[in-house]
N, CA, C and O of each residue as an XYZ file, in Angstrom:
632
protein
N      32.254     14.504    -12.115
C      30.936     14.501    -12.684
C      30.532     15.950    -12.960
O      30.743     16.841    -12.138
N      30.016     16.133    -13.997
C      29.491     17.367    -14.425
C      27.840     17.734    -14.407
O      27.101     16.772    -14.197
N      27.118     19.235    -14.640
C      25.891     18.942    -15.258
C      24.933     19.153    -13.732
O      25.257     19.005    -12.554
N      23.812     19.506    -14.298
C      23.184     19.588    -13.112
C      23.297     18.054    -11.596
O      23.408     18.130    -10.373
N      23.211     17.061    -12.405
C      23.095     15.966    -11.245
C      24.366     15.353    -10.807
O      24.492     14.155    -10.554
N      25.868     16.780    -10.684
C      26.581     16.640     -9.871
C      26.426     17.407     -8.559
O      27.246     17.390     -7.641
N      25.149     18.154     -8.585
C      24.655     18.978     -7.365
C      24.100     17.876     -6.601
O      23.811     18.264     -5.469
N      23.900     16.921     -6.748
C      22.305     16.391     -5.950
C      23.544     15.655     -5.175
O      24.604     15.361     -5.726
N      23.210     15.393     -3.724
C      24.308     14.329     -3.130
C      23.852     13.218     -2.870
O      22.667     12.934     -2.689
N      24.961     12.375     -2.829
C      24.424     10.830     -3.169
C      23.382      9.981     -2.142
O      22.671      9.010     -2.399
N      23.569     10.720     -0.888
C      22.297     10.824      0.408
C      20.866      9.977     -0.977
O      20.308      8.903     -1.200
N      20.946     11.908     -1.702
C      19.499     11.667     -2.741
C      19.290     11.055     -3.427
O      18.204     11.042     -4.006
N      20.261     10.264     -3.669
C      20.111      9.216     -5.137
C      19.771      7.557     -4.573
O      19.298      6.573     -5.141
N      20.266      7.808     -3.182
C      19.932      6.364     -2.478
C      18.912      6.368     -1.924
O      18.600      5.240     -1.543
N      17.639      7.751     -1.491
C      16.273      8.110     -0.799
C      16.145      7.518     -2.355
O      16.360      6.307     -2.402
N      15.942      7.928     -3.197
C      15.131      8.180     -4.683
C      14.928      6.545     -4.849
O      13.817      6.015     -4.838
N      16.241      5.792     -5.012
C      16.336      4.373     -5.762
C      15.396      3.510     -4.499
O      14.617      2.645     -4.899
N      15.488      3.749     -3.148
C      14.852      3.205     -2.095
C      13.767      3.435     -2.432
O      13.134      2.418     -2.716
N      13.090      4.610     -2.563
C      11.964      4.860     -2.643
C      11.029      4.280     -4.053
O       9.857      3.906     -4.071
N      12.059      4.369     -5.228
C      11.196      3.274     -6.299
C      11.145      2.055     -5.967
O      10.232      1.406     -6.477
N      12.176      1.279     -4.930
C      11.985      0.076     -4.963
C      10.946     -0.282     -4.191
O      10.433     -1.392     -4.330
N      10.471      0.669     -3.219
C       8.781      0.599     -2.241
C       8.199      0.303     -2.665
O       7.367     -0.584     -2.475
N       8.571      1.421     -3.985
C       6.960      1.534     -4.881
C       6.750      0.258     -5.674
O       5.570     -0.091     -5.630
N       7.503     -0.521     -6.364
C       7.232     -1.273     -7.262
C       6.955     -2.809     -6.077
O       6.811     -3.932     -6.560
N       6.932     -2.616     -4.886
C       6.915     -3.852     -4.245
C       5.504     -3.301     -3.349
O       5.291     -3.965     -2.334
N       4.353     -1.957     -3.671
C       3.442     -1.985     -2.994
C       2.046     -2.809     -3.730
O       1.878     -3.223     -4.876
N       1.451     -2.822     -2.910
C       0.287     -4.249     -3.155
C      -1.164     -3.408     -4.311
O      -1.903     -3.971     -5.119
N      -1.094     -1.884     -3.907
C      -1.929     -1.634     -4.301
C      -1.724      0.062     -4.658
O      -0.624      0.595     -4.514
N      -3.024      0.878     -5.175
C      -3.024      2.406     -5.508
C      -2.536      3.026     -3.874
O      -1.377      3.396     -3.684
N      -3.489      3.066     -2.880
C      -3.586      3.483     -2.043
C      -2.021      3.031     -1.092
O      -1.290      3.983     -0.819
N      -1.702      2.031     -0.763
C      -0.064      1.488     -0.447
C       0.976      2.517     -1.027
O       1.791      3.220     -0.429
N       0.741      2.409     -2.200
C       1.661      3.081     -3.331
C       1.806      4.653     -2.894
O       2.906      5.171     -2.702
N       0.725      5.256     -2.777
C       0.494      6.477     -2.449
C       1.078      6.794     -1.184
O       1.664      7.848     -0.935
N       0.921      5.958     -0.490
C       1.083      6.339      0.863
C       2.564      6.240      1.290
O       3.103      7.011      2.084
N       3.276      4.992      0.545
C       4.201      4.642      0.594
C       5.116      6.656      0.333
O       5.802      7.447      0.980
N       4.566      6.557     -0.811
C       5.212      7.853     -1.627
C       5.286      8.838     -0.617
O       6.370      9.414     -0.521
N       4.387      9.163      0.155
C       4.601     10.483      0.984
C       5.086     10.179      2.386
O       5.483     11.181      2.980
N       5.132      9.387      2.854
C       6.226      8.790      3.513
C       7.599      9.188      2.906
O       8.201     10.214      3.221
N       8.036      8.264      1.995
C       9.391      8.481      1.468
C       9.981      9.590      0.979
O      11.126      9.985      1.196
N       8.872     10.227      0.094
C       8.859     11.727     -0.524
C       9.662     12.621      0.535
O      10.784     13.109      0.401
N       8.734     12.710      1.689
C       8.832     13.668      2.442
C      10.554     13.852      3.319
O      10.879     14.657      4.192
N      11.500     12.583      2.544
C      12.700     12.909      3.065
C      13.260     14.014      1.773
O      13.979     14.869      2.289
N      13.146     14.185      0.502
C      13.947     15.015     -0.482
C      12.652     16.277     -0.054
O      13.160     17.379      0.153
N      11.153     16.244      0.089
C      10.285     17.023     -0.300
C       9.639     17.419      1.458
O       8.423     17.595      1.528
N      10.224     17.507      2.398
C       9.416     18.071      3.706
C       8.113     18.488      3.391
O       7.726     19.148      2.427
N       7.458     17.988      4.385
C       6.016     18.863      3.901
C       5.480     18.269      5.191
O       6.192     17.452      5.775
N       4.147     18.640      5.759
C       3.402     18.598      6.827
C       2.030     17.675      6.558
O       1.518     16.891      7.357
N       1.620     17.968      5.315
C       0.214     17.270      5.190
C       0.524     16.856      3.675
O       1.596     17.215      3.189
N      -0.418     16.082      2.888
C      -0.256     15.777      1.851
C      -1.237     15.069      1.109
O      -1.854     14.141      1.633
N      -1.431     15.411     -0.026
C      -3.035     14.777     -0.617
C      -3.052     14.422     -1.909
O      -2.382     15.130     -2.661
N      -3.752     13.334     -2.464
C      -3.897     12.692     -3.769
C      -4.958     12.480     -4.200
O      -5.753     11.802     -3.550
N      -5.287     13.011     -5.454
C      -6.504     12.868     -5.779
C      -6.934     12.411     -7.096
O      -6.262     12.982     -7.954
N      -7.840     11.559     -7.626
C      -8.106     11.232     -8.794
C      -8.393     12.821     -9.463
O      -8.540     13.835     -8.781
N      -8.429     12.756    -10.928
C      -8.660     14.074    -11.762
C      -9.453     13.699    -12.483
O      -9.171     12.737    -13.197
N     -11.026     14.448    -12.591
C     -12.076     13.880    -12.762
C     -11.806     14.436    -14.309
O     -11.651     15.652    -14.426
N     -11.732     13.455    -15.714
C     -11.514     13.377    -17.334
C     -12.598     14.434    -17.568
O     -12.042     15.299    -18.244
N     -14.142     14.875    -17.298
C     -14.845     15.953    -17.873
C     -14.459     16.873    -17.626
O     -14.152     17.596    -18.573
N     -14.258     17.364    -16.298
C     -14.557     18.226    -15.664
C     -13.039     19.159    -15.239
O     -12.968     20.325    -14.853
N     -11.557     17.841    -15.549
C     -10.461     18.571    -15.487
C     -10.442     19.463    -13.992
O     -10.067     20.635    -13.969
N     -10.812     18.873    -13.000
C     -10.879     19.266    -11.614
C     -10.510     17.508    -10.933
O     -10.383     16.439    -11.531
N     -10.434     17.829     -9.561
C     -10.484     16.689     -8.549
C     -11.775     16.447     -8.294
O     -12.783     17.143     -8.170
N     -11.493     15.186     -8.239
C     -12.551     14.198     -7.872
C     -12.848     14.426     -6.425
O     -11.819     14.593     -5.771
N     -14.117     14.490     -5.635
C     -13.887     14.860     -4.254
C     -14.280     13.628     -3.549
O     -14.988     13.693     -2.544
N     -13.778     12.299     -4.111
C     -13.931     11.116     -3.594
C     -12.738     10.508     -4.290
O     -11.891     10.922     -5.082
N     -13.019      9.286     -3.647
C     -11.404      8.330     -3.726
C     -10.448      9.142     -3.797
O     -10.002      9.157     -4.945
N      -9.722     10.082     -2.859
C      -8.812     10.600     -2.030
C      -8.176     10.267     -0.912
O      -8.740      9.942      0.133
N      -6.022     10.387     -1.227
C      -5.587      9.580     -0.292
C      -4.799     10.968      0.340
O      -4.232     11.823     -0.340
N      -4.920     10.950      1.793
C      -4.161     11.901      2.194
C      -3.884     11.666      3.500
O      -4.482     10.904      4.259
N      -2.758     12.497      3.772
C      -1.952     12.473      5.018
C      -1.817     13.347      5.837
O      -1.054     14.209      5.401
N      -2.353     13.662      7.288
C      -2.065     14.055      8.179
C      -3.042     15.273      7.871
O      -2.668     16.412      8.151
N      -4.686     14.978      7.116
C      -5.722     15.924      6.914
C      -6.425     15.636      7.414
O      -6.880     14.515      7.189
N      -7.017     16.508      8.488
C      -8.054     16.637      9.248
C      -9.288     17.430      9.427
O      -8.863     18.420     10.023
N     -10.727     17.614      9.249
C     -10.953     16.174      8.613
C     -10.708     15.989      6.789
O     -11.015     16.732      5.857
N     -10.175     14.951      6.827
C     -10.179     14.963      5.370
C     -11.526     14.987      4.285
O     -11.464     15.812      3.373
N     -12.390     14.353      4.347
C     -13.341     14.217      3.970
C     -14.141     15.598      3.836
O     -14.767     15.938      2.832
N     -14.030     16.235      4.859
C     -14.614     17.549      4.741
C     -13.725     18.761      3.989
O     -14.257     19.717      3.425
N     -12.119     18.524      4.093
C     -11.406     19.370      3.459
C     -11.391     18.815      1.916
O     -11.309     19.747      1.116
N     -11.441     17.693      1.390
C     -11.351     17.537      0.391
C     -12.925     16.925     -0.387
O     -13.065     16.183     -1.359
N     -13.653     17.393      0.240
C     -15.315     17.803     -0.264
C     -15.139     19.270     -1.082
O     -15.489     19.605     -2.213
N     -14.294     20.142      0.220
C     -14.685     21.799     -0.202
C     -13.694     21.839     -1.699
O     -14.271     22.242     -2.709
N     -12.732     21.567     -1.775
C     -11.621     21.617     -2.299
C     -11.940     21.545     -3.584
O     -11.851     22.445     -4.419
N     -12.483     19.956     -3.794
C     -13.189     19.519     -5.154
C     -14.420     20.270     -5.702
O     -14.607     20.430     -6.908
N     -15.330     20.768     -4.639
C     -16.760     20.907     -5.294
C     -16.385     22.639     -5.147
O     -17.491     23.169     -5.037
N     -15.433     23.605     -5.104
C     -15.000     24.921     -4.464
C     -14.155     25.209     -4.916
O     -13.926     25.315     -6.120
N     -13.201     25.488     -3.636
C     -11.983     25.973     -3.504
C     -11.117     25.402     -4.606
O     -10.148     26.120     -4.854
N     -11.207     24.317     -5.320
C     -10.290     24.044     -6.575
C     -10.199     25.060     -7.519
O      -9.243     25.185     -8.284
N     -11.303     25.888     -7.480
C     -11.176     26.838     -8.870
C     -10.137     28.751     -8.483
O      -9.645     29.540     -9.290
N     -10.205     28.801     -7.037
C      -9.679     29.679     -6.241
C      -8.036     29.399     -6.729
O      -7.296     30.337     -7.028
N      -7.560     27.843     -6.758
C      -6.220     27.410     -6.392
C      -5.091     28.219     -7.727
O      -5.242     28.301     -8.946
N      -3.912     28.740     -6.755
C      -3.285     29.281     -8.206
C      -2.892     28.230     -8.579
O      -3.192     28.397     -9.761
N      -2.388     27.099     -8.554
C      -1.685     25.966     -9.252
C      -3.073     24.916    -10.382
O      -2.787     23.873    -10.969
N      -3.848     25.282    -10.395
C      -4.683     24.781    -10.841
C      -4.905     24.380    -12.182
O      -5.770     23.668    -12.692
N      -3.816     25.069    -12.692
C      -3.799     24.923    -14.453
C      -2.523     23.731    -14.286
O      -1.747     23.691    -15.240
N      -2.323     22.990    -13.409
C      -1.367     22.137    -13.294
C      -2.412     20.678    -14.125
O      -2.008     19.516    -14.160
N      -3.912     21.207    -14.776
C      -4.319     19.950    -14.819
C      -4.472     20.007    -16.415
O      -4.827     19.055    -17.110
N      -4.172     21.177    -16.834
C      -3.965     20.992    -18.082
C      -3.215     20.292    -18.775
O      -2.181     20.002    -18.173
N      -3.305     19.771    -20.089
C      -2.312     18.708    -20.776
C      -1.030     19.523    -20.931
O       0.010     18.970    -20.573
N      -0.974     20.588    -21.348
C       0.451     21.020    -21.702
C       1.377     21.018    -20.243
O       2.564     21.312    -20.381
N       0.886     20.699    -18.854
C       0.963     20.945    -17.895
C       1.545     19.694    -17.490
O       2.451     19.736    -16.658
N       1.180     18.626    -17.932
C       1.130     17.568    -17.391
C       2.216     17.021    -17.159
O       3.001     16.964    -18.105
N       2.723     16.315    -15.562
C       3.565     15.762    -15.437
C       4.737     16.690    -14.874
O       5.954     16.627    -15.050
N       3.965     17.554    -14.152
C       4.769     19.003    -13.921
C       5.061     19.047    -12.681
O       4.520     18.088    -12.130
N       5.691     19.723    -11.897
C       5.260     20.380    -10.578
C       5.295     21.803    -10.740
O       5.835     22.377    -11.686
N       4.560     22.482     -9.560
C       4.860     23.856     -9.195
C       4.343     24.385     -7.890
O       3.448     23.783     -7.296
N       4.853     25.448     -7.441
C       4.739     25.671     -6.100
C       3.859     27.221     -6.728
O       3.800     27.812     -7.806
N       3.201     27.427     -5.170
C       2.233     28.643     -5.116
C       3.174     29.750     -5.715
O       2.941     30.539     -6.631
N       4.342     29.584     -4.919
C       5.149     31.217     -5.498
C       5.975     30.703     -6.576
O       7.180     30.953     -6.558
N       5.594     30.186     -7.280
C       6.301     29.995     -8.389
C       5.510     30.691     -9.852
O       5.998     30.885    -10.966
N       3.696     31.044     -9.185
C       2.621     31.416     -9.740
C       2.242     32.908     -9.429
O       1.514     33.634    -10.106
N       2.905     33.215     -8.235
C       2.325     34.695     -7.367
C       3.361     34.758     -6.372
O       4.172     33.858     -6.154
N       3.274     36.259     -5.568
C       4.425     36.314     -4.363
C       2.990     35.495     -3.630
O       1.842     35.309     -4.033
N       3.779     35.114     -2.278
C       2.782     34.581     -1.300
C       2.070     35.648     -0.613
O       0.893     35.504     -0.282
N       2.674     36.624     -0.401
C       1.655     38.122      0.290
C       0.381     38.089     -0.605
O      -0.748     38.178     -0.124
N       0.642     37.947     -2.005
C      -0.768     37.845     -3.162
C      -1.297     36.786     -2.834
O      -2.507     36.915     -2.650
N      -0.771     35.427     -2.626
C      -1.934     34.243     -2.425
C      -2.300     34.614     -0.825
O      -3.427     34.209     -0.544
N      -1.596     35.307      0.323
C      -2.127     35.054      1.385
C      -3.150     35.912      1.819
O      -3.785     35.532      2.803
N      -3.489     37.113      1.244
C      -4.372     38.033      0.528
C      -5.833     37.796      0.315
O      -6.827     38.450      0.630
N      -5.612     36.312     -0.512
C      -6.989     36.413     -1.221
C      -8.125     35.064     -0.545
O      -8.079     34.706      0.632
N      -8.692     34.718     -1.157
C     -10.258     34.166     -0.522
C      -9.137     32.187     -0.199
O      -9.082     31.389      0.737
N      -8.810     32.228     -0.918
C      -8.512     30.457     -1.423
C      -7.604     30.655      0.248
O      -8.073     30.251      1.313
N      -6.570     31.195      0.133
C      -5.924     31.151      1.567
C      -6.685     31.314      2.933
O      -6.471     30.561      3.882
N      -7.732     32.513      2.973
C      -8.049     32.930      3.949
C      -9.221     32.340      4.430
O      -9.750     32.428      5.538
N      -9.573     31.675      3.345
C     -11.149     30.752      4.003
C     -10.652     29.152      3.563
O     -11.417     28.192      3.649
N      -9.507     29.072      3.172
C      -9.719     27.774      2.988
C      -8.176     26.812      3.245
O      -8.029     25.601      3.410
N      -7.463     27.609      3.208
C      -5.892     26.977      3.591
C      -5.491     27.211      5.187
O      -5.054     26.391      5.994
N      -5.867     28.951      5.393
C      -5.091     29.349      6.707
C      -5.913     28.458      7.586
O      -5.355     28.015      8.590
N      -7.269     28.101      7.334
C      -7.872     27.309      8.842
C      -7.555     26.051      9.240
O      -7.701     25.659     10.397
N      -6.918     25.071      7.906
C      -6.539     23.607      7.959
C      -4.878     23.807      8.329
O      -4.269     22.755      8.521
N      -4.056     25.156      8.450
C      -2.933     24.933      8.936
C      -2.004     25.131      7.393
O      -0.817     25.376      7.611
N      -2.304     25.073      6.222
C      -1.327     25.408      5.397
C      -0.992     26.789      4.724
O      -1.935     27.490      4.357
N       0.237     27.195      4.552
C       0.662     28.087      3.852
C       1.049     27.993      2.708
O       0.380     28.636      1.900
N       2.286     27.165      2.129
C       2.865     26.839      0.850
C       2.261     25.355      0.260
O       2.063     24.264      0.795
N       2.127     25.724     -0.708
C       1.998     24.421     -1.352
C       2.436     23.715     -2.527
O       1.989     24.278     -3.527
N       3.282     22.490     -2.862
C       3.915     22.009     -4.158
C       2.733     21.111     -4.453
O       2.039     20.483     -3.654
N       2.640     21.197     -5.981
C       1.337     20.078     -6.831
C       2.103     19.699     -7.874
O       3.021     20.298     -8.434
N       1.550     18.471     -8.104
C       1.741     17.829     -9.439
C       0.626     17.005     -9.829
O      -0.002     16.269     -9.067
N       0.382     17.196    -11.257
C      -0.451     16.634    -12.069
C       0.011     15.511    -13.021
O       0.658     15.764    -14.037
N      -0.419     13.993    -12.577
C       0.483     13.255    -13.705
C      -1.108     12.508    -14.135
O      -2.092     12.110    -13.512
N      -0.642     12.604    -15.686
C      -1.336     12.080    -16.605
C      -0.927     10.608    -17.027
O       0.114     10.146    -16.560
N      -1.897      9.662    -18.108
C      -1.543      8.234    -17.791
C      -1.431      8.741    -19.650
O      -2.142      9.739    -19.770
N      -0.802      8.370    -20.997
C      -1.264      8.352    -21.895
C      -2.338      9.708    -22.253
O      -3.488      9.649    -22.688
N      -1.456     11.017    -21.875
C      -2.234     12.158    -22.484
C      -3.667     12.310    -21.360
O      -4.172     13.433    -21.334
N      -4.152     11.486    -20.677
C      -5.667     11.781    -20.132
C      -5.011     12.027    -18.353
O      -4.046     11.549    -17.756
N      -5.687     12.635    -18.113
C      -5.745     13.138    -16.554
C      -5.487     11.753    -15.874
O      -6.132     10.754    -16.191
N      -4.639     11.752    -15.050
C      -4.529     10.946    -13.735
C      -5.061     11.713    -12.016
O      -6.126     12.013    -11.476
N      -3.625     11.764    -11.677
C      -4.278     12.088    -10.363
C      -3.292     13.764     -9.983
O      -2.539     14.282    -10.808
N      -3.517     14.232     -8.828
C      -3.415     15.459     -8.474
C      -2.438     15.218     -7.373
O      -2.416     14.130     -6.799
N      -1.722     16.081     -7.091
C      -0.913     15.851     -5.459
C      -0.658     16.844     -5.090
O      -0.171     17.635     -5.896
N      -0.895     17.305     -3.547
C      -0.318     18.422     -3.427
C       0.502     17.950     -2.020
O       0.040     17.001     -1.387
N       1.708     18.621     -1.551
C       2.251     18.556     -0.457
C       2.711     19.908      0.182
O       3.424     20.731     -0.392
N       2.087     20.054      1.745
C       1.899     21.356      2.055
C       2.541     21.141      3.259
O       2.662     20.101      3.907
N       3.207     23.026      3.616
C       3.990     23.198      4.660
C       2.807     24.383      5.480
O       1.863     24.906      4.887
N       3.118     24.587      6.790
C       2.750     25.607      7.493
C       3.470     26.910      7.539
O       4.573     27.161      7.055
N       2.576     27.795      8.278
C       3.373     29.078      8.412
C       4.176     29.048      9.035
O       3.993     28.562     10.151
N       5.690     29.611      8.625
C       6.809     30.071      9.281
C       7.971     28.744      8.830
O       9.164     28.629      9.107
N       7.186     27.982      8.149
C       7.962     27.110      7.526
C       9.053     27.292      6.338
O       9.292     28.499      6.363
N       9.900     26.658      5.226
C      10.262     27.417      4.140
C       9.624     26.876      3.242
O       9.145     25.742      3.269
N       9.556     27.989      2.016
C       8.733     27.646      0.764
C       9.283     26.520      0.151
O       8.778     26.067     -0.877
């Protein structure tokens, strides 16, 4: 086999096919979601993890109907996030259309010494426990869907 997807080992191709078949047998949005970061988190490690509707005016998160994992409190972290700290975030242009359907990680945008530096980390990531973070923005038909981010701690790898 040739091409990039003779790298991936077949471990990943049997997490991946398992993991669509969850998905298409969950009952609902929230199942679905949850299902995902569960399963995710065998190709994608991560510590906490969050989903969020993407509010169509405003091209930000919605700071309601949010599904997340292992955030404490959530409600209060993803109050600040939406009505705040969203505009701080370097990944944030992940909600743009040309964007859409993307992922990207913090240092894929800045070194992390620059994001760990500034206001978004130091008042609003380092206190809930995260350092790195991967997002994706998937759109339904061109219009905003939902947001995801999945985050590791310090001393973890990027």
């Amino acid at each position: 086999m040739r091409g990039k997807g003779s790298d991936i080992p077949s471990a990943v191709y049997k997490t991946a096919f398992d993991l669509l078949e969850d998905l298409y047998t969950s009952q609902n949005i929230t199942e679905l979601i949850s299902v995902f970061f569960d399963k995710v988190e065998e190709i994608i490690p991560h510590e906490t993890a969050v989903c969020f509707p993407i509010d169509p005016v405003r091209l930000a998160p919605s700071t309601t109907d949010y599904i997340s994992k292992n955030l404490s409190p959530a409600d209060e972290i993803n109050s600040s996030y939406g009505s705040y700290y969203y505009k701080l975030d370097p990944v944030k242009e992940l909600s743009l259309t040309a964007n859409a359907n993307s992922a990207i990680s913090y240092t894929d945008v800045m070194p992390i010494r620059k994001v760990m530096n500034g206001e978004y980390y130091c008042d609003f990531l380092k206190p809930i426990g995260i350092t790195y973070t991967f997002g994706c923005h998937i759109s339904f038909q061109g219009k905003p869907g939902y947001g995801m981010g999945f985050h590791r701690p310090y001393g973890s790898a990027d």
